[in-house]
C-alpha positions in Angstrom: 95.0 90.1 86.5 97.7 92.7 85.4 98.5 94.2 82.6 102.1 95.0 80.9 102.6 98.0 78.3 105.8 97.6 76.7 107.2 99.9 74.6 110.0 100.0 71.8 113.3 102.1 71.8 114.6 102.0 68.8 118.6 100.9 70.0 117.4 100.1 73.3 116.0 97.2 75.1 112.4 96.9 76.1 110.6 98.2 79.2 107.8 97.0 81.2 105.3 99.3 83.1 103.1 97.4 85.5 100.1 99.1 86.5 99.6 98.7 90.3 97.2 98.3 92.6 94.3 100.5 93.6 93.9 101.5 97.0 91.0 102.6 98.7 91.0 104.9 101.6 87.5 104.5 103.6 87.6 101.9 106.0 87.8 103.3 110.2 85.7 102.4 113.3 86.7 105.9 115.0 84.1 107.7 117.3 84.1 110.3 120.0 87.1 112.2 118.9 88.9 114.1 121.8 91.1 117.2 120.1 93.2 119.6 122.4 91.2 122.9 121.2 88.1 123.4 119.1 86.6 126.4 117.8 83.5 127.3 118.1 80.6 125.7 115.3 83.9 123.3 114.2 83.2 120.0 116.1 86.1 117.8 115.8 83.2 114.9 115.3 82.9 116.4 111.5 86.1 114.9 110.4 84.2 111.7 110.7 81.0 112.4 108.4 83.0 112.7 104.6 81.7 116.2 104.1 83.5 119.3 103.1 81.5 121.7 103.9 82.2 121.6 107.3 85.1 119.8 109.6 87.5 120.7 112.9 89.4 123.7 113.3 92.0 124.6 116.4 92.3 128.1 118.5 95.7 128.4 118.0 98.9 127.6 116.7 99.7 124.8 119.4 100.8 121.3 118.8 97.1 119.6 118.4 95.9 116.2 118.9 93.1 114.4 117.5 93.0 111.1 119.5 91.1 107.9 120.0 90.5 105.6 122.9 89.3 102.4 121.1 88.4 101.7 125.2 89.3 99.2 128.0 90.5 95.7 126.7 89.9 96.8 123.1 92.5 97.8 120.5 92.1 99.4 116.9 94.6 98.8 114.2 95.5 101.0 111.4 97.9 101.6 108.4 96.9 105.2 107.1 96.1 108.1 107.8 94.2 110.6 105.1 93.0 114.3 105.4 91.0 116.9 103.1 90.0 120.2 103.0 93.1 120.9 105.0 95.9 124.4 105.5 98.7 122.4 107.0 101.1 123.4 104.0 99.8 126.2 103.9 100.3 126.8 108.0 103.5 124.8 107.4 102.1 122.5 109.9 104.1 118.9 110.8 101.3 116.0 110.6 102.1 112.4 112.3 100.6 109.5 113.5 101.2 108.3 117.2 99.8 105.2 119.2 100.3 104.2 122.9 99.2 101.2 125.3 98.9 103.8 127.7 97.7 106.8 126.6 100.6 108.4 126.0 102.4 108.6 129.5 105.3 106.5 128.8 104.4 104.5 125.6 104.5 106.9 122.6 105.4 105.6 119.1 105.4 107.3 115.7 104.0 105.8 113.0 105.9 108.0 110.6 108.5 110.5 110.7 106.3 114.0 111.0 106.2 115.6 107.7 104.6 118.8 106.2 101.8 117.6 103.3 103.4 119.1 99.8 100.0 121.1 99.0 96.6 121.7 100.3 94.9 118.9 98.2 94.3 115.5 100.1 96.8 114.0 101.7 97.1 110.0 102.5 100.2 108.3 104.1 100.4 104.9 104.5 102.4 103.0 106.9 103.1 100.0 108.9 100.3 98.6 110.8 99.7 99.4 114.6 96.9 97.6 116.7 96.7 99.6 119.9 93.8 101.1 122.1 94.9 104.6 121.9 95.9 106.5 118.3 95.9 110.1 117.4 96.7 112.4 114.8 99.7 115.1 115.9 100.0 118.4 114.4 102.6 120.6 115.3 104.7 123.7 114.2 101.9 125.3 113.2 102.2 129.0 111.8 98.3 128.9 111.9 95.4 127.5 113.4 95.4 124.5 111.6 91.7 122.8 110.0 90.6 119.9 108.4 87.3 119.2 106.7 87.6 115.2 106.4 90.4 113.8 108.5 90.6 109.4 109.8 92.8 106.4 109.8 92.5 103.1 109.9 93.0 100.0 107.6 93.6 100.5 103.8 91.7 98.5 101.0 94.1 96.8 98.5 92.2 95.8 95.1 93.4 94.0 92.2 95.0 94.9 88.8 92.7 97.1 86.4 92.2 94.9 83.8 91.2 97.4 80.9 92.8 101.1 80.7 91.7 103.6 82.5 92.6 107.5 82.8 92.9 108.5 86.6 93.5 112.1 85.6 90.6 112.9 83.3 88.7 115.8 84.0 85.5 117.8 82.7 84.8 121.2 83.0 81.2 121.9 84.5 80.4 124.9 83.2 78.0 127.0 81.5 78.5 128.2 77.9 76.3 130.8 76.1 76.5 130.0 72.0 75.2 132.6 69.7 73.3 131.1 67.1 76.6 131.6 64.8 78.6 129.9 67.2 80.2 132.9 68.9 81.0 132.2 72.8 79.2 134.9 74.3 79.7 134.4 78.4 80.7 131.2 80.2 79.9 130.6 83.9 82.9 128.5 85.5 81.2 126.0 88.2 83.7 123.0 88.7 86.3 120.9 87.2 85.0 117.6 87.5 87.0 114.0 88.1 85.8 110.8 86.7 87.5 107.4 85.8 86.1 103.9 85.9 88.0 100.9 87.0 87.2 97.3 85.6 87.8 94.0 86.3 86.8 91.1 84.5 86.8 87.4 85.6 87.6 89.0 89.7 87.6 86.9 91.9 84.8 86.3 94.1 86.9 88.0 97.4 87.6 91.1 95.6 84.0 91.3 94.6 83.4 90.9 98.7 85.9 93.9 99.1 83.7 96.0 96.9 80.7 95.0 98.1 81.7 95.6 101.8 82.8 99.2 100.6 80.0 99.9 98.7 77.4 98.8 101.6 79.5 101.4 104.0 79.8 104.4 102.9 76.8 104.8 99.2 77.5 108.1 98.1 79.7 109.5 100.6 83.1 110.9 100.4 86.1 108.2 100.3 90.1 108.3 99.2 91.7 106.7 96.1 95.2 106.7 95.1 95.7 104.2 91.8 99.5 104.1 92.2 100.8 104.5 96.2 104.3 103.8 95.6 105.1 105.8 92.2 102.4 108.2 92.0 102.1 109.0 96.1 100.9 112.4 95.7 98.0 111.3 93.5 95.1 110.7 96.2 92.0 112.1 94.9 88.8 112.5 96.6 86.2 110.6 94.9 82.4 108.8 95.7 80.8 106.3 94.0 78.7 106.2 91.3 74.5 104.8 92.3 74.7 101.5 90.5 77.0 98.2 92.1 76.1 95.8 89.3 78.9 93.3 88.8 77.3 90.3 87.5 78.6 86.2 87.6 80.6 84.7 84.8 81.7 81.4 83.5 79.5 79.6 85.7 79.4 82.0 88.7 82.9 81.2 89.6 84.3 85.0 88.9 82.6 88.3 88.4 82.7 91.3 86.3 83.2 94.0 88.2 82.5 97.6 87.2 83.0 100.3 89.2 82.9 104.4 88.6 83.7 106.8 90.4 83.5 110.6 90.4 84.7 113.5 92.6 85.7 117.6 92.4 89.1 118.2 91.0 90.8 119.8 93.9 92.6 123.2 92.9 
């Protein structure tokens, strides 16, 4: 279902908005990593378990690889790439996406022209699909030893049109306020800028609801991408996890669902 917002000019004609698509970022079958340098305590295996408190981190400035051998007769396919908890802007590092039939002896493609992220915040670039048995990320030009916390790629989960409104960019301070009993701030303890929004979707059908529920079932709690508009709001790829509950129960008859789902994450700074 989609929804149009139209708003009135007064002496000009009427514009549509359509909301687009929301895209989750989760979905990879990568193990055993191979990177070109490691330093010690920063396994390049942590990209792969959606935490930030720990990840991969080089031993020098040196073009890196992070690569993938999906093994002998197999092949893995994949249409983005997404990292957190990342320096390359600040290392001014140049991020791609390369696959090969060969390991990279004489087959090497690029997925995407290499590009420097625009901050430190997540990153996600999508691209056209490869299915190949060998894939790796390339970082180069590095002024730094370049780290990531949560790094993968793989295929991309296209949902449906929210069907009621929904603020992507909302945001609560968790913090700790002390009140005087005459209402006089007194001390506040900053903790974290919270993220929340919740997306809904009423009378989905039944194959997005098996979308969700294959997410859900994957990853709980952990640590997954979301961008809410990938072509006009690129740069807007937040971080996010799910909230406990996946209650989305049958209407008119069990043909559709209603389909709730919420999620919550750190605002990035």
């Amino acid at each position: 279902m989609s929804l149009i917002i139209r708003r009135i000019i007064t002496g000009q004609s009427s514009s549509a908005i359509r909301w687009a698509k929301v895209h989750f970022y989760y979905a990879h079958t990568l193990s055993s990593l191979a990177a070109t340098s490691t330093a010690s305590g920063y396994d390049v295996a942590n990209l792969l378990n959606r935490l930030e408190l720990n990840g991969w981190k080089a031993t020098s400035t040196a073009t890196q690889y992070i690569t993938f051998d999906a093994g002998l007769g197999n092949t893995y396919a994949a249409d983005y790439v997404a990292i957190s908890g990342h320096n390359l802007f600040t290392a001014d590092s140049l991020i791609s996406v390369e696959y090969s039939d060969d390991n990279f002896v004489a087959d090497v493609n690029a997925a995407f022209t290499p590009e420097t992220p625009g901050d430190n915040l997540e990153y996600v670039k999508e691209f056209t699909e490869f299915d190949e048995r060998y894939s790796r990320i390339k970082i180069e030009s590095n002024s730094v030893a370049p780290e990531i916390a949560i790094g993968y790629w793989g295929p991309k989960t296209e949902l449906d049109y929210a069907s009621t409104s929904y603020d992507p960019n909302s945001m609560e301070d968790k913090a700790i306020v002390n009140v005087s009993d005459t209402g006089f701030v007194m001390g506040i303890h900053e903790r974290f800028v919270e993220r929340r929004f919740n997306l809904s979707f009423r009378d989905a059908e039944l194959s997005l609801y098996a979308k969700l529920k294959t997410w859900f079932e994957a990853i709980g709690q952990e640590n997954f991408f979301v961008a809410f508009d990938p072509t006009n709001h690129s740069d807007d790829v937040f971080l996010m996890r799910s909230g406990k509950k996946f209650t989305n129960p049958f209407v008119r008859g069990g043909l559709y669902r209603n389909i709730n789902i919420n999620l919550v994450g750190r605002m990035q700074e």
